[in-house]
N, C-alpha and C positions, 0 to 999 in steps of 0.2 A: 504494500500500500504506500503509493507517496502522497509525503504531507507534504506543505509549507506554511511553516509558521509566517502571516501576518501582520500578527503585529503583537506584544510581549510586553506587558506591564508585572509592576508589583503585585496586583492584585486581577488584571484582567487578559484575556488569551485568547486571540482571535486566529483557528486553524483553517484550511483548504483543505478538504479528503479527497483524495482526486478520486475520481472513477465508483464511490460508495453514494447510495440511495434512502429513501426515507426509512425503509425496513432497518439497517444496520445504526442509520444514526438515530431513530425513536429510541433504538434499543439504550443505545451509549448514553445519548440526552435523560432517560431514565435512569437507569445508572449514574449518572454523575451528580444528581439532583438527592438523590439518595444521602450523598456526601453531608452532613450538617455545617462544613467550611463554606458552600456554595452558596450565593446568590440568584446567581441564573446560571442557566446554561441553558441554551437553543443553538438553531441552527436553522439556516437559510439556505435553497437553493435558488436561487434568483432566475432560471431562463430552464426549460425542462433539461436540455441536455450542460448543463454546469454542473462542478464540484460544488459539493454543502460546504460552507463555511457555517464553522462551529465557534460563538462566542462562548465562553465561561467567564463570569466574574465571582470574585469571593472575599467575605465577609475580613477584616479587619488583617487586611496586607496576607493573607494567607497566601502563598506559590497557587496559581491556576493553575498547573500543570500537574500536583501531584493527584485532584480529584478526576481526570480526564487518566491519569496513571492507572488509578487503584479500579476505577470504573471499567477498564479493560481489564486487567485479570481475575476483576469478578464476572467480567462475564465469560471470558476464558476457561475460567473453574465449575461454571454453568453450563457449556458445551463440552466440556471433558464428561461432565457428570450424566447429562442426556446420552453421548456417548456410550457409554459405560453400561451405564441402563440398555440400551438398546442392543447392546452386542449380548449382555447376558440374558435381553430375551429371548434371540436369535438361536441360542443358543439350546433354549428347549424343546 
């Protein structure tokens, strides 16, 4: 997946997903919102075929980047799990 970071504040993080869609970013933007350091987190895709830009902002100079961190390998750890699930039902 390429990103490009935007634009990088103390407190706010405006990213570019290139080539991901509203399924993967509802998922992240839930996930991140989860976080209690967040403010907002949404995302925009301005023209049907553009990259989402993903803003995060967060409460009291927190790093934006470590709730958009932890929010991928909880969903990471979500998808291993379904996995997981799925292969040991395959299985019977």
């Amino acid at each position: 997946m390429n990103i490009t970071v935007l634009e990088l504040g103390e407190d706010k993080v405006r990213i570019s997903l290139a080539g991901q869609g509203h399924t993967f970013m509802n998922a992240l933007k839930t996930e991140i919102l989860a976080d209690p350091t967040v403010d907002v987190a949404n995302y925009v895709i301005e023209f049907q075929f553009s990259d989402p830009v993903l803003t995060v902002t967060t409460h009291n100079k927190t790093d934006p980047v470590k709730p958009i961190l932890d929010a991928c390998k909880r969903l990471s750890g979500q998808c291993e799990e379904l996995l997981s699930s799925l292969e040991q039902s395959a299985k019977k």
